[in-house]
N, C-alpha and C positions, 0 to 999 in steps of 0.2 A: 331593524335598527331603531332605538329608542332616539325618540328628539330630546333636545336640551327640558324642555316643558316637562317632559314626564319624569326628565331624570332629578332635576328641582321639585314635582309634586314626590316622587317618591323619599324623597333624605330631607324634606321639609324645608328646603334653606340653607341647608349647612353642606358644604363642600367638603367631604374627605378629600385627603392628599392620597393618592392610586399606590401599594405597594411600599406604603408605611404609614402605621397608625401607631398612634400613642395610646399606649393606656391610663395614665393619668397628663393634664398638663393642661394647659390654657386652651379652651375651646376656640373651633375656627369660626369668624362670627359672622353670624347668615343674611342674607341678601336683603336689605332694605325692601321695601315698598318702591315701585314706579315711580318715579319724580321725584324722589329724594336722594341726597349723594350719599352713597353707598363707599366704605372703605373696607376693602378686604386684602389682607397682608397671605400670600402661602409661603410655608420654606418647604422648597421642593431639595429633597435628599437625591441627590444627583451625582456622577462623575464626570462634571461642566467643567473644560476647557480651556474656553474661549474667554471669559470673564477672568483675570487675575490682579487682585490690586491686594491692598490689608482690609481687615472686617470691618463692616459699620454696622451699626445696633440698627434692634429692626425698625421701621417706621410706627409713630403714635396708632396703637391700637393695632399693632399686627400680633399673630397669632407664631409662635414656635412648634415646630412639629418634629419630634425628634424621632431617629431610626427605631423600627416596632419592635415594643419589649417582648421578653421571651415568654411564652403562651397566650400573648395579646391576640384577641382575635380582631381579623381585619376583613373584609373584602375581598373577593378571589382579584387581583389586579390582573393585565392584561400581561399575556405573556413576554416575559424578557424584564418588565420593567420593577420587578421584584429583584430579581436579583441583580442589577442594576443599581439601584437602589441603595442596596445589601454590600455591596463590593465597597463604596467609597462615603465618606460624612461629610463629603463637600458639601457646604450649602448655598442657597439660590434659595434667592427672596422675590417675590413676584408683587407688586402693590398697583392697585387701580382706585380710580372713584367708581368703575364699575368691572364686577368681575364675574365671567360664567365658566362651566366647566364641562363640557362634552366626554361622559365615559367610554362611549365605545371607540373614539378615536384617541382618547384620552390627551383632548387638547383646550389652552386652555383663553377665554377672551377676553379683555382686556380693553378699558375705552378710559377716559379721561387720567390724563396725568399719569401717563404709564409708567412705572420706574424697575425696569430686571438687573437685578444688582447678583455679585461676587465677591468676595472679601475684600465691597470698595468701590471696583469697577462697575460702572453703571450705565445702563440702553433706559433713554429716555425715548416716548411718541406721543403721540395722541392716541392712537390705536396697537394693539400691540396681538397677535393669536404664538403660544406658543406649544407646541407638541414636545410631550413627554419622551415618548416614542423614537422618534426621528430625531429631538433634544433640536428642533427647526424653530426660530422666532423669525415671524416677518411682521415689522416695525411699519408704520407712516403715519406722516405728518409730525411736523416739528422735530425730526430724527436726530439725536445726539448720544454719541456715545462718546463715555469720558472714560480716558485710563491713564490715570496720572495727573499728567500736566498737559495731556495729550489729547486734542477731541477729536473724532470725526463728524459732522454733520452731512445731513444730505434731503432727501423727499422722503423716498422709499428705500429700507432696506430687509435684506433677507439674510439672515446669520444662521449657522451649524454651531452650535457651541461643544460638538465631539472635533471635528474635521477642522474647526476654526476657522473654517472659510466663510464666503459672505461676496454680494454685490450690494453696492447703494447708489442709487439714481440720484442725477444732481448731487453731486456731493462736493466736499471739500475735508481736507486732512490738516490738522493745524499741529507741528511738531515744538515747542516751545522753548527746548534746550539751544536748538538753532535760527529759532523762529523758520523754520521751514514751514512752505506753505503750496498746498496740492490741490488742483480742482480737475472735473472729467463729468463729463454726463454720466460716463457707465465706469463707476470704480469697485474694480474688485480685490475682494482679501482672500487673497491665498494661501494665508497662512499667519501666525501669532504674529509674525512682526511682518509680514510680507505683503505687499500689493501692485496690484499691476492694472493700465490704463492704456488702451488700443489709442487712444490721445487726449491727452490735457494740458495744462502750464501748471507751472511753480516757480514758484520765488519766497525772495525774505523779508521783501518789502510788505510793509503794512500798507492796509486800505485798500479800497474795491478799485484802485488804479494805482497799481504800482508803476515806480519809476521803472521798473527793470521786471520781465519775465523771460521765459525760456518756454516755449512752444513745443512738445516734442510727442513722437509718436512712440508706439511699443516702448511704453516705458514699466520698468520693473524699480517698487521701492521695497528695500528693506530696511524698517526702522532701528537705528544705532550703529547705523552702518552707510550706507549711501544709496544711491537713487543712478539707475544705467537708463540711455533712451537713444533711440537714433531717429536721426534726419531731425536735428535740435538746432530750429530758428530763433536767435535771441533778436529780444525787442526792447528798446528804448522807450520807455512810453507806448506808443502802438507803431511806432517807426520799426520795422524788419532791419539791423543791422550787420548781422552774418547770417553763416550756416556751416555747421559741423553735421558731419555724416554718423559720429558715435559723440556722448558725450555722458560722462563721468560725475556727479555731483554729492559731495559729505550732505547727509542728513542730518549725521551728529560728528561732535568732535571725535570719536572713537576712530582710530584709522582704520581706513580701509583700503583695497587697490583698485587699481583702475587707471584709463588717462587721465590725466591732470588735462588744463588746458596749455594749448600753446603760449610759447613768446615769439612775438616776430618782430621785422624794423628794419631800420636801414642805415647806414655806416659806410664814412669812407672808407674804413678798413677790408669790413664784410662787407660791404656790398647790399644787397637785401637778404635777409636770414631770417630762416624760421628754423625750431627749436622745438620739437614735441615731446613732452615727457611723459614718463609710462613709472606710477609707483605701485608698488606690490608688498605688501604687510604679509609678510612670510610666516611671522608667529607673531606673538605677544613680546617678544624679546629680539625681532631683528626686523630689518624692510629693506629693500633696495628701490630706488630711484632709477631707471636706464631713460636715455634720451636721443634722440635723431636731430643732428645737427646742419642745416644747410645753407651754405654761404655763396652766394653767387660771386665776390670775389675771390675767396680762400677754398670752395672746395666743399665735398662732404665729410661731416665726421659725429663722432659719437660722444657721451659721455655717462657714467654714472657714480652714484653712492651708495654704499652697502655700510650700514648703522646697526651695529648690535650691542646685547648686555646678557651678564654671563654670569655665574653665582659667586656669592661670595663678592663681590663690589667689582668682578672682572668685566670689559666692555672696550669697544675699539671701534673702531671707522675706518674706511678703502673708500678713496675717491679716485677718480679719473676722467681726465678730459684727454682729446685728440682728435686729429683729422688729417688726413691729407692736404699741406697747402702748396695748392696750384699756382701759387705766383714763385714760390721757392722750390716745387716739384720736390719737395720730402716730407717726411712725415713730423710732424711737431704736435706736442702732448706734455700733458704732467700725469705724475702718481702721488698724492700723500696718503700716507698712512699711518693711523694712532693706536695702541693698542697700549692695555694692563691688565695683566693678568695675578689676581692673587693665589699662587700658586700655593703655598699657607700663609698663616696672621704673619709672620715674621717673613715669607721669603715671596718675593716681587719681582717679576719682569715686565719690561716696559717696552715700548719702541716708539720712535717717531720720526715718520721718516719721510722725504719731500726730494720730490725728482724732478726733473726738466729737460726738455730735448732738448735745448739750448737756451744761449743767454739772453735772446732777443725774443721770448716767448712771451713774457709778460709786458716787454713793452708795448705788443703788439694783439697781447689778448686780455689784459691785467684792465680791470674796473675801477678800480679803488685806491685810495692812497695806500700807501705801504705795500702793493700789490705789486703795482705798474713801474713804483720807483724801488722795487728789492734789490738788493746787495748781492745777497748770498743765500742758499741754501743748506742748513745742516741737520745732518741724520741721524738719529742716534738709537743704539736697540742696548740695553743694559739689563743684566740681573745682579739682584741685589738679595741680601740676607741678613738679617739685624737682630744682633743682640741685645742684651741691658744694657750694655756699655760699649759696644763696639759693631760695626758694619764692615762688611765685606760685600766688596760691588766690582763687576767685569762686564766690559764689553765695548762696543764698537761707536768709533765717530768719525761721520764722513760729512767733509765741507764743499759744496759745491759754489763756487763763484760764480757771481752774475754779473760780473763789470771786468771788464778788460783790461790788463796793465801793460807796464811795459817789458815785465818779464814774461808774462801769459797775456798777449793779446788773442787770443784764438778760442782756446780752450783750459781745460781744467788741469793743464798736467804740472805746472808747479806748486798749486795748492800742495796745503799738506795736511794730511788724514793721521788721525789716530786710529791704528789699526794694529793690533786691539788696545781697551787701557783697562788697567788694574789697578786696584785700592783699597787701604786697608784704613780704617779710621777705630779709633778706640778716645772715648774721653771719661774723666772723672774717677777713676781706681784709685781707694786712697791708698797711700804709704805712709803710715804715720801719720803729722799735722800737713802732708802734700796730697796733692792731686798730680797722675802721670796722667798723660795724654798722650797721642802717637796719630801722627798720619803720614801715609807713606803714599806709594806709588809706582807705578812701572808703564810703560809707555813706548808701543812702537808709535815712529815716526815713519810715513811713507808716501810715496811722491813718484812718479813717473820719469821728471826731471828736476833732477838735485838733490844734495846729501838727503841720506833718511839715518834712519837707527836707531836706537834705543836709550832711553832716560830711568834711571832708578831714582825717587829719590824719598829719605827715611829725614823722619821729623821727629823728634821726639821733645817732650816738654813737661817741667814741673812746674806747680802751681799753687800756691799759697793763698788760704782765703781768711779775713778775720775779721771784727766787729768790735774793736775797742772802746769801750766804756759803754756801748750797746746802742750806739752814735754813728760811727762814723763806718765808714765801709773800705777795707782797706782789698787789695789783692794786689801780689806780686807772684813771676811767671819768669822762668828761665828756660832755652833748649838750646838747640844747634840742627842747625837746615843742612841734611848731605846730599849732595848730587852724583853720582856715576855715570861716567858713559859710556855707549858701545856703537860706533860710527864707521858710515860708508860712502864713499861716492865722494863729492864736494868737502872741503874741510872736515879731511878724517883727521880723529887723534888716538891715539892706542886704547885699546881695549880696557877699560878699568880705570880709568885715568879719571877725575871728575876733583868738585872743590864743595868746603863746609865753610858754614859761617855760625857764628852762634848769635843766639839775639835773647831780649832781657827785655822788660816791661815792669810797669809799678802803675796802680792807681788806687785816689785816694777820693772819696767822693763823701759830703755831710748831707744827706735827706733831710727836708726841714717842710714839715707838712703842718697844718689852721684851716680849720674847720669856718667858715661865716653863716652862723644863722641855720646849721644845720641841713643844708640844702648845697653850697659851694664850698669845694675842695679847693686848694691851692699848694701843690708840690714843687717846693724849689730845692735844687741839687746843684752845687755848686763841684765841682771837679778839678784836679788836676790830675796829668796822666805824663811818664814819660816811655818812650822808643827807644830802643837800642837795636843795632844791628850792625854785626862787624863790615868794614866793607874791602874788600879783596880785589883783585885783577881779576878778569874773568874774559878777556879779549882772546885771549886762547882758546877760547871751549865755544863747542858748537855752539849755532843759535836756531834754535827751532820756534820757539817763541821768546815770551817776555820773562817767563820762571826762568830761563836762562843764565839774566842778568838781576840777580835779585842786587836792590838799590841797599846801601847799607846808609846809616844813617845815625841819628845821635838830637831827640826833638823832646823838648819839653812843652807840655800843650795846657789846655784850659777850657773848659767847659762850663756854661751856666743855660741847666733846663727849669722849665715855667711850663707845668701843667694843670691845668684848670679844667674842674669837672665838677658838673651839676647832679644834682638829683633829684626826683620829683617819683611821686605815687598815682598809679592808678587806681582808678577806683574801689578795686577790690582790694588796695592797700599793699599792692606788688611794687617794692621800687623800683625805680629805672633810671639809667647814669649815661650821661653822653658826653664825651668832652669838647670840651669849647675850646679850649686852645692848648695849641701844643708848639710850643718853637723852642731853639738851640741854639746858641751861639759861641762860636769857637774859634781859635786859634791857636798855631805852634810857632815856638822860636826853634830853628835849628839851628846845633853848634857846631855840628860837620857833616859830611858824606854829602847825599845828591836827593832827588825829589825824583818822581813819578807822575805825573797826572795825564790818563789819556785822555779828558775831555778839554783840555785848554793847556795854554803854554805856560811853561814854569818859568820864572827865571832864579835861576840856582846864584846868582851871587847876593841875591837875598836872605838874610838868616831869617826873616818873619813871613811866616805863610802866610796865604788869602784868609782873612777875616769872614767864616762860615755862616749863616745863616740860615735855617730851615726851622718849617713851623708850618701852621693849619689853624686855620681860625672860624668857628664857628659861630656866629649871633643868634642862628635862628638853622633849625632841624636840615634846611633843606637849603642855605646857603656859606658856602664853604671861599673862602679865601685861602689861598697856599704859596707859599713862596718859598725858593731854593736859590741861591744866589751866594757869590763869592767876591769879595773886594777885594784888591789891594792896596795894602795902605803908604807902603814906600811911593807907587807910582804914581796912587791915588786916579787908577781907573778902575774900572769894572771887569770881573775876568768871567764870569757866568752871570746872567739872570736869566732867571724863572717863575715867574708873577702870574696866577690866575687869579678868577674871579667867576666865582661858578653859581649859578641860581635854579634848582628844577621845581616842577610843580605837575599838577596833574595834568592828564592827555596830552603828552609831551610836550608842554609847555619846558623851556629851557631857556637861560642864556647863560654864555661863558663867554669872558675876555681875556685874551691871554697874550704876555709878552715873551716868547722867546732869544736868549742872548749867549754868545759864546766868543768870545773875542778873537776876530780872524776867519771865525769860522761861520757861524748864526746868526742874522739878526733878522728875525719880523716877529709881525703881528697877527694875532690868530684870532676872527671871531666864528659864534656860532651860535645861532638864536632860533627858536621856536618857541611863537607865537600866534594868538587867532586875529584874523580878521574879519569882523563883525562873526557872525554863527555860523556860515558856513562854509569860511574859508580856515585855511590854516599854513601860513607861510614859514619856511625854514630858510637861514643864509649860512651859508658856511663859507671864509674864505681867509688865505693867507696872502701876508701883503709882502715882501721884502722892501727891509727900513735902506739895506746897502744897495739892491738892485734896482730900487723903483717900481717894482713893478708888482700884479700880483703871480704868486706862484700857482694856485689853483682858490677856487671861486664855483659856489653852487648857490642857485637862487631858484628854490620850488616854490610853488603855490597848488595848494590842497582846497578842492572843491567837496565836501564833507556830507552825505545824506545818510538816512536812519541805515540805508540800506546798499550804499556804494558810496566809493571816492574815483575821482578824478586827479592826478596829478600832471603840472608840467613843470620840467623842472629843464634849466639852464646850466651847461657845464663846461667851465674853459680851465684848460690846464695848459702845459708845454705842451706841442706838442697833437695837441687833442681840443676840438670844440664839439658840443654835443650840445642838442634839443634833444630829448625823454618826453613820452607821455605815457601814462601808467595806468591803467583803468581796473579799478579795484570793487569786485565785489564781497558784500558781507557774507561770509559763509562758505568761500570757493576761493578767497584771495586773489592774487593778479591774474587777469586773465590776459592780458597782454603787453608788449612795450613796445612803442611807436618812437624808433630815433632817428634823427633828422640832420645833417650836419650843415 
C-alpha cells in the first residue's frame, strides 16, 4: 500500500477526482506549502443521498469536475466507484482549509473549516475523512449539519450518505417549524427523516433550561410527522410532574396518529373522570379521533369523530359520544352527523342530522351555552337539483324536542315530523314585460300521537319590473297561495278540501348616490312598499303549523336606507371599499286584516306598526357598533332591543357590550372582554346579567398565565344550576394536556 506522501510525490500536488476526469475545465488547485492555509474545493460526482436541499455555487476558488468526457483518459479508479459515478450527476462539494487524498482507500481528509455540501444541504466540523467507496463521512468537532431550517449539532458524527443513516455523540436536533427541540448522548439517524434515542428530552421551550421537558426513553422521531417514546416523565423546570407509560408528540404541524394526551378532573356530575384519546390520520382526506371515557360517578363509556373530504367540494363528519350511566342504569349518548355530497355541479345531497338518548342528556353532559340550555333537535337529509331558473328539492325533516310540555311531558311522540317534503321552486321566466315565478310544495305531516296528513300547496306569481325615467325603481307582483289537504286521526276534514288566497304587492324606491372627495360613497334610498293579502276563515282546516293560518292583511310601509362606504388604495394602487355604516328605518300603517310576529307581541288594534331600526356602524376596521331594535309609538314603549358594541384586536384581544331586550320575554346584559395583564397574563370575562331577574344567568372569569412555550389557565364558571373551577395546562406544540375541574 502506497502512503499519502508518495501518492502526493507522485501527481505533484494536484488531487485527481477517482473515476471521473475532465478533459478540459478548471484545474484542481494543488496543495499549498506547510503552514500556509490551504483551500481546496472537490465535486465528487456521486449518487449521495443523504444531503438534499437546492444548489449553492461552489465555494471562492473551488474547482468543478464534471463526469469523464468520451475518450478522456483517466486513472484506472478503484473498482465500483467508476460506474458509480457514471450511473448519477448528483453533485457533492467537499471544501477544507486543508485537504488530502488517500488512493488505495480512496478516502478523503479534511481539517479546518470543513464544509460537505448537496444542492444546499450542508455537514459542517473541524475535521472531517470522507470515503468514496463506503460514500462514509465521520465528522468532529464543532459538528453541524444544516437542512433547511433544520440543524442538527453534536461532538462526533458518523454519516452513510447511501443508507442515510448516521450516529452523533452529544448531540441535539433543532426542528424550527415547531421549534422542536431534541437532545441524547447517543443520537441515531435511521433514516432521511428518521431518528431514534435509547434516551433523551425534548421540548419547545428556548434556552439551555426550559420551562417544560419531557424525559423519555426508546424514543423514535420522524421528521413532519411526530415523535413516539415510552415510560415519558414530564418536568416543570427540573420538578418530575407526571408519567405516561407511551406518549405521542407532533414534530410538525402535519398530522399524524398516535395518542393524544389525556383530559382528566373532577365534577359533581362525574365524579373523577379521565378521558384518553387515540387520533389516527387515515389518509390525507379523512382521520378519526376514538376515546376511553371514565366516570367514577356516571360509569364507563366511549366516544369518537370521523372527519372526511371527498372530490369535487364533497366532505362530512360522524360524531358520537356514550356510555353507560350508572346512576340511571341506561345507556345515554348522541349521534351528529354532516354530510355534502356533490353529486354533479347542479345536483346536491346534504344531510344533517343530531340524535339523543333523551332529553335530560345535555343538561347533564352539555359545556357550553347553547349546548346545555338546547330546545330541540332537528335532522334533515335533503336532495336537491337546480336549474337556471328552477330547483327541485326532496327529502326528510325530523324534530326532536328537548323540553317537556304539557302535551309531551315524557317524550317525543306529539312533535311533528316532516316525513317526507317536496318542492318545487321556479323564478324569473319572462312572459312578455312579466316575470312568472312558482313555489309549491307537498308535505307529509307525521306524529305518533295526533292528527298527521298531508299539505299541498301551489304558489304562483307575476311580477313586473321597471325603471322610469332611468331614476326610480318601480316593481309590482301579483299571485294567489293554494292549500289542499289530505288528513287523519284528530281534526280530519275530507280528502281535497283546502283554501286560496291571493296576494298583491308594489314598490317604489329613488336611489340617490354623491361621491365626497373621491374616497366616501353615500347611498340614500328612500322607499315606499304596499302588502296585500286576502284574508279568509280558516278555523276549519287543519293546523300543523303556522303556513296553515296564512295572516291576510292590507299595509302601506316606508323605508329610508343610509349607506356609507369608503375607499382607500394600497400600495400597489389596488383599491379597497369597507363600509362604515349601514342602517334602515321603517315603518307600516295597516288598514285591515291581523299581524304576525313571533318574536314579540302584537297588538292588533293598532293600525301603526313597531317603528324599525337596524344598522352597523363602523369608525375604525376592527370596531363595529350594531343595533336591531323595534318601538312602539301609540304605546310609546320598546317592543325589541338589540344594541352591541364590538372591539377586536390582536392575540385575542376583544371586548363586546351588549343589551339584549324583548318585551315579556328578554331582558339582560351581556359582556365579554379579553384583555392582557402586564405580559404574561391574559384575562377573559364573559357574563350575562338579567335586568328583570336580578341576577346573573351564567358568568366566566379566566386568567391566562402565557410563556414562549406553555400556558396556564384558571378559569371560574357559575351558571344555573352548575358551579365550576377549570384549570388547563397548555403546551406549545402538543396543545391541552389536561383539565383539572373542581366544584
Amino acid at each position: 500500500m502506497r502512503s499519502k506522501k508518495s501518492f502526493k510525490s507522485k501527481w505533484k500536488g494536484a488531487l485527481p477526482l477517482p473515476g471521473a476526469v475532465t478533459a478540459s475545465g478548471p484545474a484542481v488547485t494543488p496543495l499549498r506549502k506547510k503552514g500556509s492555509r490551504a483551500l481546496l474545493a472537490c465535486t465528487l460526482l456521486l449518487p449521495l443521498c443523504a444531503l438534499s436541499a437546492r444548489a449553492e455555487e461552489p465555494a471562492r476558488g473551488a474547482a468543478e469536475v464534471a463526469p469523464a468526457a468520451a475518450g478522456a483518459a483517466a486513472p484506472a479508479p478503484a473498482t465500483g466507484a467508476a460506474g458509480v459515478g457514471a450511473a448519477n450527476g448528483d453533485v457533492v462539494r467537499l471544501s477544507a482549509d486543508s485537504l488530502s487524498f488517500d488512493l488505495p482507500t480512496e478516502t478523503y481528509e479534511a481539517k479546518g473549516s470543513v464544509r460537505l455540501q448537496r444542492y444546499g444541504a450542508s455537514l459542517f466540523a473541524d475535521r472531517m475523512t470522507f470515503n468514496t467507496l463506503s460514500q462514509d463521512a465521520v465528522a468532529e468537532g464543532s459538528v453541524r449539519l444544516e437542512r433547511g431550517d433544520d440543524v442538527l449539532r453534536g461532538q462526533r458524527i458518523w454519516l452513510n450518505l447511501l443508507s442515510r443513516q448516521g450516529e452523533l455523540l452529544n448531540g441535539d436536533l433543532f426542528v424550527k417549524k415547531s421549534n422542536f427541540r431534541l437532545r441524547g448522548d447517543r443520537l441515531q439517524k435511521t433514516g432521511d427523516e428518521d431518528y431514534h434515542l435509547d434516551r433523551g428530552t425534548f421540548t419547545t421551550c428556548e434556552g439551555e433550561h426550559p420551562s417544560w421537558h419531557f424525559e423519555v426513553t426508546d424514543l423514535d422521531v420522524t421528521l413532519n410527522q411526530y415523535a413516539t417514546g415510552r415510560h415519558a416523565v414530564f418536568y416543570a423546570g427540573d420538578v418530575p410532574l407526571f408519567y405516561t407509560p407511551y406518549l405521542l408528540f407532533p414534530v410538525l404541524t402535519e398530522r399524524s396518529s398516535g395518542l393524544l394526551f389525556p383530559k382528566f378532573g373532577r365534577s359533581t356530575k362525574k365524579g373523577t373522570y379521565f378521558y384518553q384519546p387515540f387520533y389516527w390520520a387515515i389518509s390525507p382526506s379523512q382521520d378519526l379521533t376514538v376515546g376511553l371515557d371514565l366516570q367514577s360517578a356516571r360509569g364507563v363509556g366511549t366516544g369518537f369523530e370521523y372527519r372526511y373530504i371527498r372530490k369535487e367540494g364533497s366532505q362530512g363528519m360522524l360524531l358520537g359520544n356514550g356510555l353507560y350511566d350508572t346512576n340511571e342504569r341506561r345507556f345515554r349518548g348522541e349521534v351528529v352527523q354532516k354530510h355534502l355530497e356533490m353529486l354533479t355541479p347542479r345536483t346536491t345531497f346534504a344531510s344533517d342530522i343530531a340524535l339523543v338518548s333523551d332529553r335530560a342528556y345535555y343538561r347533564d353532559f352539555g359545556e357550553t351555552a347553547g349546548q346545555y340550555n338546547r330546545q330541540l333537535h332537528e335532522s334533515s337529509a335533503y336532495l336537491s337539483h337546480r336549474w337556471d331558473r328552477y330547483e327541485a328539492l326532496g327529502g326528510l325533516r325530523y324534530v326532536q324536542s328537548l323540553q317537556p310540555s304539557e302535551n309531551d311531558p315524557v317524550d317525543n311522540t306529539t312533535t311533528l315530523q316532516r316525513l317526507p317534503l317536496l318542492s318545487f321552486v321556479g323564478t324569473g321566466d319572462r312572459i312578455g314585460p312579466l316575470y312568472f315565478s312558482l313555489d309549491s310544495s307537498a308535505v307529509h305531516f307525521e306524529r305518533e300521537s295526533g292528527g298527521t296528513g298531508e299539505r299541498v300547496e301551489l304558489h304562483p306569481r307575476l311580477s313586473y319590473y321597471a325603471k322610469p325615467g332611468g331614476m326610480v325603481d318601480f316593481s309590482l307582483y301579483g299571485g294567489y297561495h293554494q292549500r289542499f289537504y289530505h288528513t287523519f286521526g284528530a281534526d280530519t276534514v275530507s280528502t281535497g278540501e283546502g283554501e286560496g288566497e291571493a296576494d298583491a304587492g308594489a314598490t317604489v324606491g329613488l336611489p340617490l348616490e354623491k361621491i365626497y372627495g373621491g374616497t366616501l360613497r353615500h347611498l340614500l334610498v328612500p322607499q315606499l312598499n304596499y302588502t296585500f293579502v286576502q284574508q279568509k276563515y280558516q278555523e276549519d282546516l287543519p293546523f300543523f303549523d303556522y303556513g296553515d293560518r296564512v295572516v291576510g292583511q292590507s299595509i302601506l310601509g316606508w323605508a329610508l336606507s343610509n349607506v356609507f362606504t369608503t375607499k382607500r388604495f394600497d400600495d400597489d394602487g389596488t383599491p379597497r371599499y369597507r363600509e362604515l355604516m349601514n342602517f334602515t328605518l321603517s315603518q307600516g300603517y295597516q288598514f285591515s286584516g291581523d299581524r304576525r310576529d313571533l318574536l314579540t307581541f302584537v297588538d292588533e288594534k293598532h293600525h301603526w306598526t313597531d317603528l324599525m331600526l337596524e344598522g352597523r356602524l363602523s369608525p375604525w376596521e376592527r370596531v363595529t357598533l350594531a343595533v336591531d331594535s323595534r318601538y312602539n309609538p301609540v304605546d310609546n314603549n320598546l317592543s325589541t332591543g338589540n344594541l352591541s358594541l364590538e372591539a377586536k384586536g390582536d392575540e385575542g384581544k376583544e371586548a363586546l357590550v351588549a343589551y339584549r331586550y324583548s318585551r315579556e320575554h328578554v331582558n339582560y346584559l351581556e359582556a365579554h372582554l379579553g384583555f392582557p395583564i402586564g405580559k404574561p397574563f391574559f384575562a377573559t370575562v364573559l357574563a350575562r346579567y338579567s335586568l328583570d331577574g336580578g341576577g346573573f344567568l351564567e358568568s366566566r372569569y379566566a386568567l391566562e398565565y402565557r410563556r414562549q412555550c406553555w400556558s396556564i389557565t384558571t378559569a371560574y364558571i357559575d351558571r344555573t344550576g352548575n358551579r365550576e373551577v377549570m384549570v388547563n395546562f397548555t403546551l406549545a406544540g402538543i396543545g391541552l394536556v389536561g383539565g383539572g375541574k373542581v366544584f
